[in-house]
N, C-alpha and C positions, 0 to 999 in steps of 0.2 A: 496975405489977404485972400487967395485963392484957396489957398488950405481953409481959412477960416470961413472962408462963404460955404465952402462945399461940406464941413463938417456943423454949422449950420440948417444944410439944404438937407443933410440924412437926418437929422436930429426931427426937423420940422417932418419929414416923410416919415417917419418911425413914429411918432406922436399922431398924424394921421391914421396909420393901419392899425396902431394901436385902438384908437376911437371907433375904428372901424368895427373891430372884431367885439370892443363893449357894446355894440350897438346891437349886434347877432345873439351872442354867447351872455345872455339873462335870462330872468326865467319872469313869466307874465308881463301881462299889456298895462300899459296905463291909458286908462279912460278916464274921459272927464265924468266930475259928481263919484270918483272913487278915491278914496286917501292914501292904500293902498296897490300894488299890481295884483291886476285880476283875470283870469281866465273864466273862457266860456265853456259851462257847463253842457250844455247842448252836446258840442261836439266831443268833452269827455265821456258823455254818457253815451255814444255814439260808435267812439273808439275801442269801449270799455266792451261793448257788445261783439264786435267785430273781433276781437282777442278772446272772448268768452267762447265765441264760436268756434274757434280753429283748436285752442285751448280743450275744451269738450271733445270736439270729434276725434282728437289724437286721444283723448285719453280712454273715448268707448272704442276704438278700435285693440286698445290695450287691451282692456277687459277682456273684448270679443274675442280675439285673436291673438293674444301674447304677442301684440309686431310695435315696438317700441322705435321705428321709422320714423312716423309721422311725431310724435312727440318731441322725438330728438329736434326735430324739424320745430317745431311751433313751440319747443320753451327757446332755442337759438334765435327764432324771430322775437320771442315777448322780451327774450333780454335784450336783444338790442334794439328795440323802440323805447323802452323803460330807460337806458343808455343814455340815448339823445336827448329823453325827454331833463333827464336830471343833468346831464353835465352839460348839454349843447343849448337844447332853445327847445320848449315843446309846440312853437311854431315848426319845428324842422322833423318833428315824429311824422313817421308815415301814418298808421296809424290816425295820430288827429286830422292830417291835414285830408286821409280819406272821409275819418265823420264830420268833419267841416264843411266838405265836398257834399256829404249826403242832407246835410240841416241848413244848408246854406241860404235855405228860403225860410228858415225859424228866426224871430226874431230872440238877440241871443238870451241868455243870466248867466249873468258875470257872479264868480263865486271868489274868493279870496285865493290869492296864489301861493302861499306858504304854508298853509294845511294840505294841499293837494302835490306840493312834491316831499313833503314828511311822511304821505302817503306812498308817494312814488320809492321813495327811498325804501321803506319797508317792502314794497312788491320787488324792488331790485335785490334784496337781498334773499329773499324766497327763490327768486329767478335764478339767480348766482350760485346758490346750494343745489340748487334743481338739474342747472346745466353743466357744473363738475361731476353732480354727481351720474347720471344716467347719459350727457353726452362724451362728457369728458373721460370717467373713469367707468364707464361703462358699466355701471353697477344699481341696483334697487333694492329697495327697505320700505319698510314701514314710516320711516320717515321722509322720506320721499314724498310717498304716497300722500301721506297728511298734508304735506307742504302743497301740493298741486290741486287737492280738494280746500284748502285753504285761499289759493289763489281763483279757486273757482267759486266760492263764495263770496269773493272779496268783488269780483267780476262783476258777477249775476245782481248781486245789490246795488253795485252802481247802476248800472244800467237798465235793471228791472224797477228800482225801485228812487233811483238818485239819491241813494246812503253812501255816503263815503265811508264804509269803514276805518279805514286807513287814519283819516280825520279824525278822529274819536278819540286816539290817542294823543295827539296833538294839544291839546290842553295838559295833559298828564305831567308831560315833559317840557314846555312849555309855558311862562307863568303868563306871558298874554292872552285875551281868548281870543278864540278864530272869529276871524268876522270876515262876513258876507259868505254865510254857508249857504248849500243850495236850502231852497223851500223855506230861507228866513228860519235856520232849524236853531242857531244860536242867541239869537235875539229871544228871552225870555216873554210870551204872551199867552194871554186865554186864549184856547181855541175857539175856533168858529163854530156854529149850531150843527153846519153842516159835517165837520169833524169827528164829533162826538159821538160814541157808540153807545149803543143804548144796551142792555139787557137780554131783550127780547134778539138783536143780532147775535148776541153772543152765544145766547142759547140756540140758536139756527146754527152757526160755525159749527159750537159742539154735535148739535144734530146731524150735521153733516159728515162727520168725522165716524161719526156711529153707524152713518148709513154705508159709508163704503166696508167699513167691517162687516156688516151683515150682508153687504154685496159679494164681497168677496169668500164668506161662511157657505151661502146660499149655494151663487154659481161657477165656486171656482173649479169644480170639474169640468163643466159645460164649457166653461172658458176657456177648457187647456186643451179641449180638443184642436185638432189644424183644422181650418176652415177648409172648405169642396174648392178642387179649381172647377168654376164653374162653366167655363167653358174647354177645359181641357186642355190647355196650352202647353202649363208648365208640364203635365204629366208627354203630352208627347213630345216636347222638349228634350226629358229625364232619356224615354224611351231611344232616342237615338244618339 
């Protein structure tokens, strides 16, 4: 009896931790009025920014400087937030739970959660070629190179503009359609009056476009001069 109560009593405690770690280890929230789990868009467009930033400056000091440090450094971090976010809980990403921190007074939009880790998937695997290749194996290429101005695109529209790229592909592969995209973008409608671009804008865009060429024809000597320090500083600076 003793054998069977206490084999029992582990049965019952392993079915608990079990339940436990189902409770952690999912991916998006269920809110009420959603049919679906869904995540808030806020703080991805938030997190999305904060990795765009770190993401960029490692990779202009590449440019500047040929010092592939800081990169090393900020693709090791993007993979492992991408990590957590896909296999753990993207409640447990550092990363969101910082732009969560920063919108916390935003009231949220909730966007669908299976389009945005198809998306996630896809940046993990960019990550993953990124981080054998240039931390792990110590090496750079052109493909490389493409894959990190890819993940900088992929960034920037999140966050500039709350385009999931990533998403876009997700119907492709995928025979259901994504629902509850940001900005109601999957929901087929007419746009609104205020939406609509008219002609006369598009001709200003283009004019605009025209105008920096002729700025640039114009003044780009004058422009490449180095500016006066005008109080002298940096020159007596240089001088000692």
């Amino acid at each position: 009896m003793d054998q069977k109560y206490y084999h029992d009593y582990r049965e019952t405690d392993r079915r608990k931790e079990y339940n436990l770690m189902n409770k952690k280890i999912y991916f998006g929230e269920n809110v009420d009025g959603y049919d679906i789990p869904v995540l808030n868009e806020r703080e991805i467009r938030a997190a999305a920014g904060i990795l765009f930033l770190i993401m960029f400056i490692s990779i202009l000091v590449v440019v500047l400087k040929g010092d592939f440090l800081l990169l090393k450094y900020a693709i090791t971090i993007f993979l492992t937030d991408i990590l957590i976010r896909v296999f753990v809980n993207p409640k447990f990403s550092p990363s969101l739970i910082i732009g969560r921190l920063i919108v916390r007074n935003q009231v949220p939009e909730y966007v669908g959660a299976q389009q945005k880790k198809f998306a996630w998937i896809i940046g993990l695997v960019l990550a993953a070629i990124t981080f054998i290749s240039i931390a792990v194996l110590d090496v750079r290429s052109p493909i490389t190179g493409i894959i990190c101005l890819i993940c900088l695109i992929f960034l920037f529209f999140e966050t500039a503009f709350g385009i999931c790229l990533g998403c876009k592909f997700y119907s492709i592969f995928y025979k259901e359609k994504a629902q509850y995209c940001p900005g109601e973008v999957c929901d087929a409608k007419s746009k609104q009056e205020i939406q609509k671009t008219s002609k006369v804008q598009v001709l200003i865009v283009l004019g605009f476009i025209a105008y920096i060429f002729v700025i640039v024809f114009v003044f780009n000597d004058n422009f490449n001069k180095r500016p006066h320090d005008l109080f002298g500083i940096v020159s007596s600076t240089q001088a000692k």
